[in-house]
TORPA-4810 file (N, C-alpha, C, O; in nm, 3 decimals):
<nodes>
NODE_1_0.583_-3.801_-0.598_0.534_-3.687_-0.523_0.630_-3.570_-0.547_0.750_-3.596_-0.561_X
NODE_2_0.585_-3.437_-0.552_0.656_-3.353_-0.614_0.692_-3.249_-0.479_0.633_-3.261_-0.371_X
NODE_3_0.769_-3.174_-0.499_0.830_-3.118_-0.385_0.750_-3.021_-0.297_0.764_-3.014_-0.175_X
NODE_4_0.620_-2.905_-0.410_0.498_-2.872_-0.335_0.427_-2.981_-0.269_0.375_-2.927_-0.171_X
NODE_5_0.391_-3.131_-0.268_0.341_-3.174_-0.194_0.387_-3.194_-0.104_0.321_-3.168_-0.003_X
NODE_6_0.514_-3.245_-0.089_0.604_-3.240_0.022_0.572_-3.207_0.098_0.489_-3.249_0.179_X
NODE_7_0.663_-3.075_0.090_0.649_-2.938_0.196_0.513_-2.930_0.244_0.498_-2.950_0.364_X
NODE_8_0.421_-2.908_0.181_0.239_-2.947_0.246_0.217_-3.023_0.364_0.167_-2.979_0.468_X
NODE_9_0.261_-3.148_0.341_0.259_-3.293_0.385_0.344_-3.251_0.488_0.281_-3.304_0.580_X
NODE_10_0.461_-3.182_0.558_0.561_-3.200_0.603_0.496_-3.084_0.710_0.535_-3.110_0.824_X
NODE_11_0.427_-2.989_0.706_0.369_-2.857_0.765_0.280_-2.880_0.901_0.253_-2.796_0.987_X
NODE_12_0.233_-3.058_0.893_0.147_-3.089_0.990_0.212_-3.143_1.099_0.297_-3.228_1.072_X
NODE_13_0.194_-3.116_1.212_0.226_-3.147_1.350_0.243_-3.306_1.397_0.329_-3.378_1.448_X
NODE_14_0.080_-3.318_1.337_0.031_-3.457_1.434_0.155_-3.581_1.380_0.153_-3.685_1.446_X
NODE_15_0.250_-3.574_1.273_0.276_-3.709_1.220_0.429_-3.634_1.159_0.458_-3.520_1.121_X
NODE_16_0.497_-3.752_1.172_0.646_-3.643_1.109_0.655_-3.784_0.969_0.625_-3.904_0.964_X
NODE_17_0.701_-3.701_0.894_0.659_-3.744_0.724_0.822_-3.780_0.660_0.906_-3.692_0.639_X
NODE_18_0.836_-3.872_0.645_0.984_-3.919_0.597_0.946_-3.989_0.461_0.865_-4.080_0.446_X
NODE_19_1.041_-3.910_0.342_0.973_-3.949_0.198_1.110_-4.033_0.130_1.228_-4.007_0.154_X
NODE_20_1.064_-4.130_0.047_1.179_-4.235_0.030_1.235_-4.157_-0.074_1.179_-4.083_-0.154_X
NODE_21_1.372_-4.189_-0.058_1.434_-4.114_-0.204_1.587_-4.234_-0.229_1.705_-4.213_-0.199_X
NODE_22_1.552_-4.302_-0.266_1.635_-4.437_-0.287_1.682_-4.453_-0.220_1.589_-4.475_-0.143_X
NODE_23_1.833_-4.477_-0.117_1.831_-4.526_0.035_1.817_-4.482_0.132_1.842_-4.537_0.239_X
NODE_24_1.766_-4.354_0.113_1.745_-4.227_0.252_1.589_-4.202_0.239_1.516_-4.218_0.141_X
NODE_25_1.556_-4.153_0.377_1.423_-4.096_0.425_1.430_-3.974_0.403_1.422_-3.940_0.521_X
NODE_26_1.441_-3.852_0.334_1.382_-3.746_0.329_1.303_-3.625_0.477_1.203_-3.665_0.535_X
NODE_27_1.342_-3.540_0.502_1.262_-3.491_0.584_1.219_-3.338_0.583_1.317_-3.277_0.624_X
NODE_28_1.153_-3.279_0.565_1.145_-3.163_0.561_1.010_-3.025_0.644_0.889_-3.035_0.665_X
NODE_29_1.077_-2.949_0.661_0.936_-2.818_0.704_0.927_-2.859_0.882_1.034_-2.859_0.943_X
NODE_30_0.848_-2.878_0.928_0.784_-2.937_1.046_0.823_-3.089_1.077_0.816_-3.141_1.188_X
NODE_31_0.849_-3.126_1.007_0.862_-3.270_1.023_1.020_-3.288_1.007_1.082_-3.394_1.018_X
NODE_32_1.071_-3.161_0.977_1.219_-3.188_0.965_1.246_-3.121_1.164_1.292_-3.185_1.258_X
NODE_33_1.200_-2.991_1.163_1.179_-2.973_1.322_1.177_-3.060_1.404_1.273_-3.076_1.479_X
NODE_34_1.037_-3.162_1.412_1.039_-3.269_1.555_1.103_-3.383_1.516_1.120_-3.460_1.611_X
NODE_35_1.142_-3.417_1.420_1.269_-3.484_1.379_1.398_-3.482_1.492_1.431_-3.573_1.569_X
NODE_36_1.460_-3.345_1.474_1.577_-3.302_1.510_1.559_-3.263_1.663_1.648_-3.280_1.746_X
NODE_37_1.455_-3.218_1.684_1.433_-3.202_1.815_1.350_-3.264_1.917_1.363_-3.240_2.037_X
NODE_38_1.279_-3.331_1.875_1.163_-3.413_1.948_1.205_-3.538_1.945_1.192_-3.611_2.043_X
NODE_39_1.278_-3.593_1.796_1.325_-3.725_1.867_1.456_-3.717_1.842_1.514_-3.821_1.809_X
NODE_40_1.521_-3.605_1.850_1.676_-3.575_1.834_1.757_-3.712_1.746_1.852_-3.787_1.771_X
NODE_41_1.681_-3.699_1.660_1.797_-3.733_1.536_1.893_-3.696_1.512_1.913_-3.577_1.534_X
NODE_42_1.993_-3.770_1.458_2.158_-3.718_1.422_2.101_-3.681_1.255_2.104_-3.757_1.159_X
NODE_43_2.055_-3.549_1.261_2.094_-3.531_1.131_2.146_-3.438_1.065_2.163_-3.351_1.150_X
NODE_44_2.192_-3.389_0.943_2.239_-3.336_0.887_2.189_-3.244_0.801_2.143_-3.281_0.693_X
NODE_45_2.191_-3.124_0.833_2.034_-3.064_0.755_2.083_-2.982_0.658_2.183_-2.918_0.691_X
NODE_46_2.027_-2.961_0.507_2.112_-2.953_0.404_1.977_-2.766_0.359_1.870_-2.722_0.404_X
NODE_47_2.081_-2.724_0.250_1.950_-2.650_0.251_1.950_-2.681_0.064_2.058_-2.720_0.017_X
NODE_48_1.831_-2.661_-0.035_1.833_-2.714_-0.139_1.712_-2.589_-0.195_1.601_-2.565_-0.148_X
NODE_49_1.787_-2.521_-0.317_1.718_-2.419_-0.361_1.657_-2.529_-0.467_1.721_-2.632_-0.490_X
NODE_50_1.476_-2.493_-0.556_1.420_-2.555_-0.584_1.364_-2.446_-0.765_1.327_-2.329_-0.758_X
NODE_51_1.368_-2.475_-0.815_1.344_-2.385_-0.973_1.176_-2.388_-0.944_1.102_-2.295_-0.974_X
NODE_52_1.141_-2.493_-0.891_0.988_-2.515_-0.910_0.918_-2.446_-0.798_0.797_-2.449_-0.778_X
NODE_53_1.005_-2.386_-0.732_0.946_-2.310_-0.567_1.012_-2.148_-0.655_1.029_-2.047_-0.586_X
NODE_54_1.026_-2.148_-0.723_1.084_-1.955_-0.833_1.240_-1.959_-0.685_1.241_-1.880_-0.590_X
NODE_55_1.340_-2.059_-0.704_1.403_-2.066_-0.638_1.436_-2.061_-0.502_1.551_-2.039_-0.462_X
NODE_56_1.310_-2.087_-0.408_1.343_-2.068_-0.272_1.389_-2.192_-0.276_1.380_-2.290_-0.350_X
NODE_57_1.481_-2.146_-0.106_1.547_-2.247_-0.002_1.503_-2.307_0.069_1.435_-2.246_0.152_X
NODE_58_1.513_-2.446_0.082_1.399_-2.524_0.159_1.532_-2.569_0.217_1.650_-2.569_0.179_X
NODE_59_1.461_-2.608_0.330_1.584_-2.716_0.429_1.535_-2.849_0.441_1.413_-2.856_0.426_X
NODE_60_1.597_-2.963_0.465_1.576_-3.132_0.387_1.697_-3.160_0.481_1.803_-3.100_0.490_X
NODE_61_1.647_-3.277_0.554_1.784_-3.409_0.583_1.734_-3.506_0.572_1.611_-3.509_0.566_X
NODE_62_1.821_-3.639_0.565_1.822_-3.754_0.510_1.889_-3.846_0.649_2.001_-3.844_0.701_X
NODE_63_1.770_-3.922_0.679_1.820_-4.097_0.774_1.819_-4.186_0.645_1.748_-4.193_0.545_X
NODE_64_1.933_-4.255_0.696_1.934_-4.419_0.586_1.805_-4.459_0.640_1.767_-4.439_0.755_X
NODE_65_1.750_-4.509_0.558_1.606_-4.564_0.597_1.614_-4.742_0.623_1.508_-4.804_0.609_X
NODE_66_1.706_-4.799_0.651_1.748_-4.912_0.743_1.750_-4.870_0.854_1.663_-4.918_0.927_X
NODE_67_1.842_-4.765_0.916_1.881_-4.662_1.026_1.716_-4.644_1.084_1.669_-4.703_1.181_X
NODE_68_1.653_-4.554_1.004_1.513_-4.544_1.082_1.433_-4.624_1.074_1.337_-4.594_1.145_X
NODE_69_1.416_-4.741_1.008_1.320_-4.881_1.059_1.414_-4.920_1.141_1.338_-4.996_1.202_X
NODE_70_1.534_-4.937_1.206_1.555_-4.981_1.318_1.536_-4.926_1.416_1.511_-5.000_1.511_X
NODE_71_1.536_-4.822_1.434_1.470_-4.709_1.526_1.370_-4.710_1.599_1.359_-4.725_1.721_X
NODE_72_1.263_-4.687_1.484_1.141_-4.694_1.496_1.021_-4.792_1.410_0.917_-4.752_1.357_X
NODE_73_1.083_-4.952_1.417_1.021_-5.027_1.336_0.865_-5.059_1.380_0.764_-5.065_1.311_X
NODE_74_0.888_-5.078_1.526_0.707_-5.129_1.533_0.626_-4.994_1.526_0.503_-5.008_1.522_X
NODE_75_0.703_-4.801_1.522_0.619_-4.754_1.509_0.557_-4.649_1.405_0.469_-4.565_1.423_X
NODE_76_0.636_-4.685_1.284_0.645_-4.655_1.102_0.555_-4.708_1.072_0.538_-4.829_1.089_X
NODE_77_0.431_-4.588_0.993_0.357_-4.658_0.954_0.396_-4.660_0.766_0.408_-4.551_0.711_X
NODE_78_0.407_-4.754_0.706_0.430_-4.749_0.554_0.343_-4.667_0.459_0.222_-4.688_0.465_X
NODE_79_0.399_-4.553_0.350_0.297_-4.552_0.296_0.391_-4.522_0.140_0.513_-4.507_0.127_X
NODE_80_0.275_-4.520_0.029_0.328_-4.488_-0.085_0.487_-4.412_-0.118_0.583_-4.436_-0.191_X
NODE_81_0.452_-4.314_-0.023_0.562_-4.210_-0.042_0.698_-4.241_0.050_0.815_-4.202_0.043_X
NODE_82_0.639_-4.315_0.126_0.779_-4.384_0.215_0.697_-4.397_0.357_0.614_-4.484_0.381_X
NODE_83_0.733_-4.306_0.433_0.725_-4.378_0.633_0.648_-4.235_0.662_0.678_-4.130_0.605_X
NODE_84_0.509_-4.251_0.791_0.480_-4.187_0.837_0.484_-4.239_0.990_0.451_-4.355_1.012_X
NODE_85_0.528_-4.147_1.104_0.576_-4.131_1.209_0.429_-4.099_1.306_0.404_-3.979_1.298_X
NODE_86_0.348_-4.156_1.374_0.266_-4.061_1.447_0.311_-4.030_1.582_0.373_-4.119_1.639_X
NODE_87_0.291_-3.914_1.647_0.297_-3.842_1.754_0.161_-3.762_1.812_0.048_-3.739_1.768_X
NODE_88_0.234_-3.732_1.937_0.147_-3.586_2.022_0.211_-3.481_2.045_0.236_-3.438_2.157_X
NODE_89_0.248_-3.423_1.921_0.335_-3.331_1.997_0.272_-3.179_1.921_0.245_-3.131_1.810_X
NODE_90_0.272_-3.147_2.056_0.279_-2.983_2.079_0.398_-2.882_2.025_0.516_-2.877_2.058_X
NODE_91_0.346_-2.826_1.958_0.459_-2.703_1.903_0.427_-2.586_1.851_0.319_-2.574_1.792_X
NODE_92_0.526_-2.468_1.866_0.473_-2.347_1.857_0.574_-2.318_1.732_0.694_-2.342_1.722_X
NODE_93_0.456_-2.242_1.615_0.554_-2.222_1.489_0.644_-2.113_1.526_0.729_-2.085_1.442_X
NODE_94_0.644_-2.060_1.612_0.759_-1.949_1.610_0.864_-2.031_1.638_0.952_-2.016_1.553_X
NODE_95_0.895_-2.121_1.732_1.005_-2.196_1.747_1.050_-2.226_1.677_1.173_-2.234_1.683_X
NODE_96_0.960_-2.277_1.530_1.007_-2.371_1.417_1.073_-2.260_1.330_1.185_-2.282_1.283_X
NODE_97_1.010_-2.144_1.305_1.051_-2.058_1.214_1.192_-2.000_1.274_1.283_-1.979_1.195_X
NODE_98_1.212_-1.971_1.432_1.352_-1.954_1.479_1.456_-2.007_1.449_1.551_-1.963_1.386_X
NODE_99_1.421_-2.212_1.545_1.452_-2.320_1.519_1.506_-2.275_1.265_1.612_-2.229_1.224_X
NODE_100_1.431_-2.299_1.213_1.461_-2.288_1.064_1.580_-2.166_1.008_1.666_-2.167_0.920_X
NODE_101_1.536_-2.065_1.109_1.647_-1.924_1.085_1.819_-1.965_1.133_1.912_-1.931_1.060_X
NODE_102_1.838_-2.027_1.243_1.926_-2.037_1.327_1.951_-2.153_1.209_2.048_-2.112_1.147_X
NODE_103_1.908_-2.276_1.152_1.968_-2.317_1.034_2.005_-2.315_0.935_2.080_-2.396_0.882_X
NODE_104_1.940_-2.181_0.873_2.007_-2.103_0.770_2.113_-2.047_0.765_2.203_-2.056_0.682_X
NODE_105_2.099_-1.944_0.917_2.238_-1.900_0.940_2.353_-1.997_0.968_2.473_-1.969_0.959_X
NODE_106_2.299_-2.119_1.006_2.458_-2.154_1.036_2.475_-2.257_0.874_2.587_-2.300_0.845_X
NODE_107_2.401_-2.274_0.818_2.500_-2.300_0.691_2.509_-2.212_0.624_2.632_-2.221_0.621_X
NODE_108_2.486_-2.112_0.551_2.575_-1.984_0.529_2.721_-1.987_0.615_2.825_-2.025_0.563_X
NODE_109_2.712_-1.948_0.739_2.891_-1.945_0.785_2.954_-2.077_0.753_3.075_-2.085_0.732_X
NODE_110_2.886_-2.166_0.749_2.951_-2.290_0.710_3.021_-2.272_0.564_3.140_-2.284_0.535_X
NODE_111_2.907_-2.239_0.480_2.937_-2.241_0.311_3.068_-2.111_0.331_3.180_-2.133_0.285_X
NODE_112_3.038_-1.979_0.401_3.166_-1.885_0.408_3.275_-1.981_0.460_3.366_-1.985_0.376_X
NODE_113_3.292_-2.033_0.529_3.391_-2.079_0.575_3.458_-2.185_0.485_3.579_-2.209_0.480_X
NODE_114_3.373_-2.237_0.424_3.448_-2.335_0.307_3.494_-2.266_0.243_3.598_-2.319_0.203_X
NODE_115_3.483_-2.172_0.201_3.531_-2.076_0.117_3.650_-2.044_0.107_3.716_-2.016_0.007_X
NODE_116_3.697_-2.049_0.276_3.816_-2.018_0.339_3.976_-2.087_0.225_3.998_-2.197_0.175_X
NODE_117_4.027_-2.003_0.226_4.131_-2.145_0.144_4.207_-2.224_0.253_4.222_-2.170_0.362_X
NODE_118_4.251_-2.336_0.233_4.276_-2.484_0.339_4.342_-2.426_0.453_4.431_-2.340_0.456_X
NODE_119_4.287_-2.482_0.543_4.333_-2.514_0.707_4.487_-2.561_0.692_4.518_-2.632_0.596_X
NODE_120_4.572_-2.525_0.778_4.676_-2.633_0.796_4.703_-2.618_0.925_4.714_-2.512_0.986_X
NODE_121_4.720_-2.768_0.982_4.760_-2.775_1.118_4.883_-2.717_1.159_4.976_-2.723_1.078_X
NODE_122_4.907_-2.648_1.297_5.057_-2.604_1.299_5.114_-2.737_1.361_5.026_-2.814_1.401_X
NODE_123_5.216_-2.770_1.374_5.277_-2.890_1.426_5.291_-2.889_1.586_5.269_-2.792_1.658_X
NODE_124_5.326_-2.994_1.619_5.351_-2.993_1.764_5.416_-2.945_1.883_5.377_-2.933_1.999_X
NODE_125_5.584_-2.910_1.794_5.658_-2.842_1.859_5.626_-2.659_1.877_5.651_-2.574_1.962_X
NODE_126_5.556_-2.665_1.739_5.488_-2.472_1.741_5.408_-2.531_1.880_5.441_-2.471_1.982_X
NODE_127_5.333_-2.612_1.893_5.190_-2.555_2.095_5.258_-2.598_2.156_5.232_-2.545_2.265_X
NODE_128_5.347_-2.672_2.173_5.425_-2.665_2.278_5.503_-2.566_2.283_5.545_-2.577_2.398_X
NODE_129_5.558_-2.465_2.235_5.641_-2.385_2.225_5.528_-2.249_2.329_5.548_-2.180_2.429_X
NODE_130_5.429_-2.265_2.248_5.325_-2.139_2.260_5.200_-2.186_2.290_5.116_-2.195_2.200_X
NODE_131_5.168_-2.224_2.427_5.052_-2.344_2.455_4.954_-2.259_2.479_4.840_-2.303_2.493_X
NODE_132_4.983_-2.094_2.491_4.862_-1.993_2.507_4.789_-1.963_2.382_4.666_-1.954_2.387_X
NODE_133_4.852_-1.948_2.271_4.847_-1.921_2.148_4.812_-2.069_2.049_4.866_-2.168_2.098_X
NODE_134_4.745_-2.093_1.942_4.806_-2.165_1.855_4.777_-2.098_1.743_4.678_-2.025_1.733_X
NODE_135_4.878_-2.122_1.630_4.911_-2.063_1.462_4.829_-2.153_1.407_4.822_-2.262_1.464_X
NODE_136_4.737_-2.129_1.270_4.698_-2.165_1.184_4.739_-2.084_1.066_4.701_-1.967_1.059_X
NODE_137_4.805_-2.128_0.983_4.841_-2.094_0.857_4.731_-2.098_0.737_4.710_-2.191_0.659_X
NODE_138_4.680_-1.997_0.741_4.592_-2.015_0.582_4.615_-2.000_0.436_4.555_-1.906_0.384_X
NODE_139_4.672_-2.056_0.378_4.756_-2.029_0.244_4.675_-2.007_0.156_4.568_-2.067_0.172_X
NODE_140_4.684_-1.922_0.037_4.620_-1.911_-0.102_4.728_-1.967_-0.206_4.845_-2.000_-0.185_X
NODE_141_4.657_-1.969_-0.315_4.692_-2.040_-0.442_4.840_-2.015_-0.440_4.925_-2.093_-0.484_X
NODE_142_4.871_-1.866_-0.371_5.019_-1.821_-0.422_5.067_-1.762_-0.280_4.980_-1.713_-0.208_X
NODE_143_5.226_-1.764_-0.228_5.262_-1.779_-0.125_5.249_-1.625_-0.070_5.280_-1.579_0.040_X
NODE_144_5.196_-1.564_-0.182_5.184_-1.383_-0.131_5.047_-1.368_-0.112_5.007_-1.260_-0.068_X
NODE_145_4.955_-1.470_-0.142_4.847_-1.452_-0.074_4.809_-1.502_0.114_4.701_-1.496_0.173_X
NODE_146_4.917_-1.540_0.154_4.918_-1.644_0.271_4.916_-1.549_0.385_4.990_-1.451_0.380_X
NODE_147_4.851_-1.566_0.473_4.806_-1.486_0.630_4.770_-1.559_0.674_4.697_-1.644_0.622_X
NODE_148_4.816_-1.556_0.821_4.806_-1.588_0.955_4.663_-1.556_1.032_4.609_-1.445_1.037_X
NODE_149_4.621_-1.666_1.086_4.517_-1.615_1.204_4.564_-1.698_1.341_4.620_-1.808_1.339_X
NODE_150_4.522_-1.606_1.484_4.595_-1.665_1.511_4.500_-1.695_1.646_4.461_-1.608_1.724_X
NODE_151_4.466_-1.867_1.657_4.350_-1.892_1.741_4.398_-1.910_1.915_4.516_-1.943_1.926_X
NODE_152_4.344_-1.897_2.010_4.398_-1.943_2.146_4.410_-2.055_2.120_4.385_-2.105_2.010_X
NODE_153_4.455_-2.118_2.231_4.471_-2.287_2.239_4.293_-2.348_2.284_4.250_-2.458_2.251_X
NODE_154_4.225_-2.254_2.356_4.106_-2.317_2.387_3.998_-2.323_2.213_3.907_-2.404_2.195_X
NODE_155_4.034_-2.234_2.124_3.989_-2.206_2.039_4.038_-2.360_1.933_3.967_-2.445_1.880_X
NODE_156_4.166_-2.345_1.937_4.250_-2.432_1.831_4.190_-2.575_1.903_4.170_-2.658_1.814_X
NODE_157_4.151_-2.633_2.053_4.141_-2.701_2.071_3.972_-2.771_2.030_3.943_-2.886_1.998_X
NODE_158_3.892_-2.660_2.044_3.734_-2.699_1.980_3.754_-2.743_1.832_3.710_-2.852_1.795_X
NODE_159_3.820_-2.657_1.743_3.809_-2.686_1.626_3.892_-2.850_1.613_3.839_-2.929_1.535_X
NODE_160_3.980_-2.882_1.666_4.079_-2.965_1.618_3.988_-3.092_1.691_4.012_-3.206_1.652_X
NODE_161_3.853_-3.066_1.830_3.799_-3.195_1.841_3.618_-3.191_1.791_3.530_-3.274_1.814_X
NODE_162_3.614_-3.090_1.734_3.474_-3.067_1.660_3.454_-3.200_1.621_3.541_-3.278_1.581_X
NODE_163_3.296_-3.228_1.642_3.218_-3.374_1.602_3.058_-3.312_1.564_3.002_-3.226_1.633_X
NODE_164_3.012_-3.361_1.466_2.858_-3.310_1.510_2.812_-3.357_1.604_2.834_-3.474_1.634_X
NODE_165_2.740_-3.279_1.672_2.623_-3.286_1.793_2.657_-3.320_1.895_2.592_-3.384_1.978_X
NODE_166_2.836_-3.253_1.908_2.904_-3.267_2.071_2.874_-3.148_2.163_2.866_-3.131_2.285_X
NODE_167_2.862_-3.081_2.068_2.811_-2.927_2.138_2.656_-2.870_2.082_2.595_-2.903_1.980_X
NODE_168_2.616_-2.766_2.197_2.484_-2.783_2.165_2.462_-2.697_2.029_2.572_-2.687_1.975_X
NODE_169_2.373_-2.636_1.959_2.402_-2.571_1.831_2.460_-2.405_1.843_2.538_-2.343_1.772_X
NODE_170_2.385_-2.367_1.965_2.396_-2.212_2.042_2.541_-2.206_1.995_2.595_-2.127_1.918_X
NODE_171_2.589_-2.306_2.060_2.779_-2.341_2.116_2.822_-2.299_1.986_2.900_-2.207_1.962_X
NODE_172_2.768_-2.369_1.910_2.870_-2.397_1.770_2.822_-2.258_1.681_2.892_-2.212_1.591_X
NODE_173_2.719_-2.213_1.714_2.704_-2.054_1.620_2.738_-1.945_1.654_2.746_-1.848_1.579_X
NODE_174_2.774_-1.949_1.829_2.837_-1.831_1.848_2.986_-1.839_1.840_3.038_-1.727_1.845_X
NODE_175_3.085_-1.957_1.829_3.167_-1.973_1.768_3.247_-1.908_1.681_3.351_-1.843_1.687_X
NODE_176_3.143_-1.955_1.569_3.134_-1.989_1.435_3.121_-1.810_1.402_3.186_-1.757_1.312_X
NODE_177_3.031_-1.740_1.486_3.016_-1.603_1.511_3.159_-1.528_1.516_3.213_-1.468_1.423_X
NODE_178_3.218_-1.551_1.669_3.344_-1.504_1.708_3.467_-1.520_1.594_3.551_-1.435_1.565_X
NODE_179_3.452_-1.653_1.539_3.563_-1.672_1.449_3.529_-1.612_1.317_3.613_-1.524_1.299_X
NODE_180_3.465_-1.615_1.239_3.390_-1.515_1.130_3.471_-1.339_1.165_3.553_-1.285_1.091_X
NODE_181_3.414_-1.278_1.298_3.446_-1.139_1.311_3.616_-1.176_1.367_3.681_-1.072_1.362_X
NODE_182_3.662_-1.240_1.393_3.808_-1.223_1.412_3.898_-1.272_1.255_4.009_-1.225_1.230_X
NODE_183_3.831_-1.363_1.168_3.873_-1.346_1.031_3.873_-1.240_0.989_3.972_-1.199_0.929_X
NODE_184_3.730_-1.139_1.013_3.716_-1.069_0.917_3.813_-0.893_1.004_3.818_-0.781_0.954_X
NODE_185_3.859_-0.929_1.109_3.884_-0.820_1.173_4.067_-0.841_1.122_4.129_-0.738_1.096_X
NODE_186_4.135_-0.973_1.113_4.253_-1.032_1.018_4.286_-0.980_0.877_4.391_-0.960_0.816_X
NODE_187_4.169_-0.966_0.852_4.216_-0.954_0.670_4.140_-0.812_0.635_4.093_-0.806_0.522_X
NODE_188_4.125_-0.703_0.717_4.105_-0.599_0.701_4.242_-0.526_0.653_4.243_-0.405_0.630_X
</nodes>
């Protein structure tokens, strides 16, 4: 099945559409939506530009598909393409298209932020010293590229216990927001 059918297949409400792709389920469009939100899956939602779509960005996550027949074994129905899911669920595409925006944006700051050159922890005696404050050192390739940012302790403390899906997503993009404009307000 090719990736226009997919996405097709994935657009309908009544059934959420998980496509086998050697040990993972596939999910995408609408069916990647009540996935993540209707039966709040832990997943990981990737975004994957496509040559055969004239390069658009589609968004796709992946359950081990052991993981979701244990889940939901008596209620998978099998088919060629892998597992179909039936439901009743009600949904309004603006949510989904929001819900889809609010995932774009946050991997973009994600991908900026990798970008970042490496994190280094400050040590122990630096927050104890300065338990209002904590230092993060950001180094580049060469020691004259190296600057300081410099996070609160409530700040240093989210990042240092970040988990997926401890916080709600709002949490983690306005964050992800604040820290973005205080980088970028740093290296002006």
């Amino acid at each position: 099945m090719n990736i226009e059918e997919k996405l097709k297949l994935s657009q309908q409400s009544d059934c959420i559409y998980f496509f086998r792709e050697r040990m993972f389920a596939q999910v995408y469009g609408v069916s990647l939506y009540l996935a993540a939100t209707k039966l709040n899956l832990d997943l990981k939602v990737y975004c994957q530009q496509y040559k055969k779509l004239n390069n658009k960005k589609v968004l796709k996550a992946g359950i081990s598909i052991p993981k979701l027949i244990g889940l939901f074994s008596d209620q998978l129905i099998v088919q060629s393409y892998g597992y179909q899911l039936r439901g009743n669920w009600q949904i309004d595409l603006t949510q989904v298209i929001e819900w889809q925006k609010l995932q774009f944006t946050a991997i973009e700051q994600l991908r900026m932020m990798s970008a970042l050159p490496n994190i280094k922890e400050p040590n122990s005696s630096h927050l104890s010293n300065r338990k209002d404050k904590a230092r993060l050192a950001l180094a580049g390739k060469h020691s004259q590229d190296a600057w300081h940012l410099m996070l609160s302790e409530r700040e240093y403390n989210y990042l240092k216990d970040w988990k997926k899906g401890k916080y709600p997503l709002s949490i983690d993009l306005s964050f992800i927001e604040k820290l973005s404009q205080k980088i970028a307000s740093s290296r002006a």
